[in-house]
Structure formats: structure tokens, C-alpha cells
C-alpha positions in Angstrom: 45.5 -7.1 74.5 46.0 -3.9 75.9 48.2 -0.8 74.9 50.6 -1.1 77.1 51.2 -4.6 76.4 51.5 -4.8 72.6 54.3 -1.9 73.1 56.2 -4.6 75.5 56.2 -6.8 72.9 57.1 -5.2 70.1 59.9 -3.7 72.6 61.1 -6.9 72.7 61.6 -7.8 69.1 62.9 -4.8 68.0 65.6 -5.1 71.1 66.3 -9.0 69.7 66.6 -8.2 66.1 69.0 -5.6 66.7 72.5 -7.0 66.1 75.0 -7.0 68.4 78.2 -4.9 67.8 81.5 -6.9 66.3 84.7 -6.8 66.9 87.5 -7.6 65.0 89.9 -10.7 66.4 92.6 -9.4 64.5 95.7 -7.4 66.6 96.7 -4.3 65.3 100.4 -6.0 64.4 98.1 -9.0 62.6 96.0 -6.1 60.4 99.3 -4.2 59.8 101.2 -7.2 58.9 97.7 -8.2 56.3 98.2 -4.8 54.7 101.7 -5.0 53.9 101.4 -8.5 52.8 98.8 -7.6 50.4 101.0 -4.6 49.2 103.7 -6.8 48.5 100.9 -9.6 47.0 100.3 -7.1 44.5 103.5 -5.4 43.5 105.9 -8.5 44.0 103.6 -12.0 44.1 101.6 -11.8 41.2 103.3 -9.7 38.7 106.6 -12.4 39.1 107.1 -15.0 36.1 105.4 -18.6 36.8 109.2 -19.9 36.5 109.6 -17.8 39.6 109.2 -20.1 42.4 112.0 -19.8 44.2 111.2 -15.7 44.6 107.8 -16.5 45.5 109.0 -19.2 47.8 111.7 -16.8 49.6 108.7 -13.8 50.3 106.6 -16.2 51.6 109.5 -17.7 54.3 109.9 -13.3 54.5 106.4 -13.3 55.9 106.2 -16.2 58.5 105.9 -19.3 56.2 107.3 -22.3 56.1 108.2 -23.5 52.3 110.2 -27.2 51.8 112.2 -27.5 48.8 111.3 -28.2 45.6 107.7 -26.1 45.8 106.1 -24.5 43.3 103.7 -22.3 43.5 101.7 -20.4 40.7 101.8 -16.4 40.7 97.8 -16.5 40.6 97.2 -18.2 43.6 95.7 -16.0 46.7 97.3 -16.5 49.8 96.4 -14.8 53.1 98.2 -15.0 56.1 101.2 -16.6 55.0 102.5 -16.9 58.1 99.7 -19.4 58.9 101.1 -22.0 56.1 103.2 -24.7 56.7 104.4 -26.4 53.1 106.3 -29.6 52.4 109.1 -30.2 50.0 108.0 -30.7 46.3 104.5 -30.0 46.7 102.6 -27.9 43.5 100.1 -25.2 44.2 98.2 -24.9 40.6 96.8 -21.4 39.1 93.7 -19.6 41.1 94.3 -21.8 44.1 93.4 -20.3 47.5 95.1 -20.9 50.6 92.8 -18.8 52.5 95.0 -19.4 56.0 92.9 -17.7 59.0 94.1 -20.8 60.6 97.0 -23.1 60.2 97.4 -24.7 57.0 99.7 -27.8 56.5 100.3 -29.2 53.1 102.7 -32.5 53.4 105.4 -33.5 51.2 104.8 -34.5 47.3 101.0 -33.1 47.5 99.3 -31.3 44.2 96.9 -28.8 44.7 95.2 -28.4 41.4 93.7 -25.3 39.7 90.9 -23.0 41.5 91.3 -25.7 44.9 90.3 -23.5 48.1 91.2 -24.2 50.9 89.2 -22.8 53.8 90.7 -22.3 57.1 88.3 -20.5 58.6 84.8 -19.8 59.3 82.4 -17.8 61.7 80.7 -19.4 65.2 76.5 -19.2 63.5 75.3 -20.2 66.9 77.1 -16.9 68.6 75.1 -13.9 67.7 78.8 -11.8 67.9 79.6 -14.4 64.8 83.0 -14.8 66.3 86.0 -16.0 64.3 87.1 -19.4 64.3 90.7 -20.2 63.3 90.5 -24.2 62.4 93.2 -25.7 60.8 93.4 -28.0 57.7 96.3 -30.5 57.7 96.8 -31.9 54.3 99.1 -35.5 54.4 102.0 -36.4 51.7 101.4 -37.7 48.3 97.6 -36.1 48.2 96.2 -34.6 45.1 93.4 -32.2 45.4 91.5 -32.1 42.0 90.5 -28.8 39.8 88.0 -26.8 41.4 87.6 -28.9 45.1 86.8 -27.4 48.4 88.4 -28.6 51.8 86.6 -27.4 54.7 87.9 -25.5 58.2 89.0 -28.3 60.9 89.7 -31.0 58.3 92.5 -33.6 57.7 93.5 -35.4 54.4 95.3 -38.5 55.2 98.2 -39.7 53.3 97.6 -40.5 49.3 94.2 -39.0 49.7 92.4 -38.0 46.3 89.7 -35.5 46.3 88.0 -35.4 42.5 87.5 -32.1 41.0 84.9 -29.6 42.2 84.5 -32.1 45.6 84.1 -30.6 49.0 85.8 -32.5 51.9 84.4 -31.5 55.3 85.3 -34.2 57.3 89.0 -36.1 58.3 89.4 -38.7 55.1 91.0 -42.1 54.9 94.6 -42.7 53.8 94.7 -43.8 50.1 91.2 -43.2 49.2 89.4 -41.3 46.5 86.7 -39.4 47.2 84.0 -37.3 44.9 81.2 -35.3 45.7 79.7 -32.4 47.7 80.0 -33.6 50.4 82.5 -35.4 49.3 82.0 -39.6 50.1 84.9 -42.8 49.2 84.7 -43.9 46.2 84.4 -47.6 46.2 86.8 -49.4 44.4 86.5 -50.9 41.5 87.7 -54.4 40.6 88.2 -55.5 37.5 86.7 -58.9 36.7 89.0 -62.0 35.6 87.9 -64.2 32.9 
């Protein structure tokens, strides 16, 4: 192999390891909007009494969200983007929960959302060497009950009465009134009791 060709090459490489530049998919409004919210996160959100819900329920309608009645809501639970969060009436958002909002996230009437539960709407394009943003939404149906610890994926939906066990991770769409444990997270079958 020649000179001339071995500098071609490793031309090449270095030109396709180099990453491409990124830019943000956020508006200057949206990245304002984040700051102040996180401002008032801090100063207002968490420093508020747990028996505060209706305060923490009124800043969040303040900043784009919707909020049924009868929700509570923990101090110590991170939200961002609030004005990406649509919640039902009498749902419960436990301590350290994250509602991680880059896209829409719909919680349906009489839902729990245990302690430490993320939900994650929101991931990158791997295939896309920019690593664009993707906004998916996760739509959570009435009467579910996310357990301590679980995950819910980007671009998911919980059926009605679904059950997710703690420290599961749901990636995919579930089916109504069914358990389901694991990572990922599969139905639990159900068990019969045996009659004598």
C-alpha cells in the first residue's frame, strides 16, 4: 500500500469519527420558560409542606398543566416541562417520582404513581448521528398503579387498571387489567386458586 493511499484512508476515519455538531430542539421561549420553572421548582415546589397539594396543584395549572381535582402530589417529585402533563382527578404522585415530560404525559383518573416511578417521555434518535430529540408521549389509563421504583418507557400506553410491580420497566402498550413484573416488564399469569 502506498503513501498516498494509507493517508486516504486514515482521512477517512478521522472525517467519520468526527461528530457532527448538535443543536438544541428547544425555542428560546421553551429554554426561558425551563429556567423559570426550575426557579420556581426550587424556591416554591419543593420547599412547600406535603399537605400542600392544592399550591403545588395551582403552580403547575400556572405553568401549562392540566391538574383534575382531588390530586396529590408529593413536594419531592421532579417535574419538567409541566406544561407537557395532563393529570386526572384523584390521581397520587408518591415521593421521588419523575415526570420527566419532554413529551406529553397523560395520567387518567384514580391512577397511583408510587415512590421513585419515572416516567420517561423522551429519548434521543441512536440511528441519527445528530442524536435528534424525540418527544414520545406516555398515556397512562384510570385506576393504574405503577409500583415503587418502576420505569415506563417513551411511546408507551398503560391500559385501564393496569399494574406495573415495583422496579418493572414497561416499554411497550399493556393490556387493560393486567399485572405485569419485570425488566422488560411481561403479564403476569394469573393465578387460580384450586377448589377442593
Amino acid at each position: 500500500m502506498t503513501q498516498a493511499n494509507q493517508n486516504q484512508i486514515d482521512s477517512a476515519t478521522q472525517i467519520s469519527t468526527v461528530e457532527p455538531p448538535r443543536r438544541t430542539s428547544w425555542s428560546v421561549k421553551a429554554r426561558i420558560a425551563r429556567i423559570v420553572w426550575a426557579f420556581c421548582e426550587i424556591l416554591l415546589w419543593r420547599i412547600s409542606l406535603p399537605s400542600m397539594n392544592g399550591f403545588r396543584n395551582t403552580l403547575l395549572r400556572a405553568f401549562g398543566a392540566k391538574v383534575g381535582k382531588g390530586v396529590r402530589i408529593h413536594p419531592s417529585v421532579k417535574v419538567v416541562i409541566p406544561w407537557h402533563i395532563d393529570i386526572g382527578d384523584h390521581v397520587t404522585v408518591h415521593n421521588r417520582a419523575v415526570l420527566y415530560a419532554l413529551g406529553q404525559i397523560t395520567i387518567g383518573d384514580h391512577s397511583e404513581i408510587g415512590p421513585m416511578v419515572h416516567l420517561c417521555a423522551g429519548t434521543h434518535d441512536h440511528s441519527d448521528p445528530i442524536f435528534p430529540l424525540l418527544r414520545e408521549p406516555i398515556t397512562i389509563g384510570e385506576r393504574c398503579i405503577l409500583g415503587a421504583a418502576s420505569f415506563v418507557g417513551p411511546k408507551t400506553t398503560l391500559a385501564e387498571g393496569t399494574t406495573l410491580s415495583p422496579r418493572s420497566a414497561l416499554y411497550s402498550d399493556s393490556a387493560p387489567d393486567t399485572q405485569y413484573r419485570g425488566n422488560p416488564a411481561k403479564p403476569v399469569p394469573p393465578v387460580h386458586s384450586s377448589t377442593d
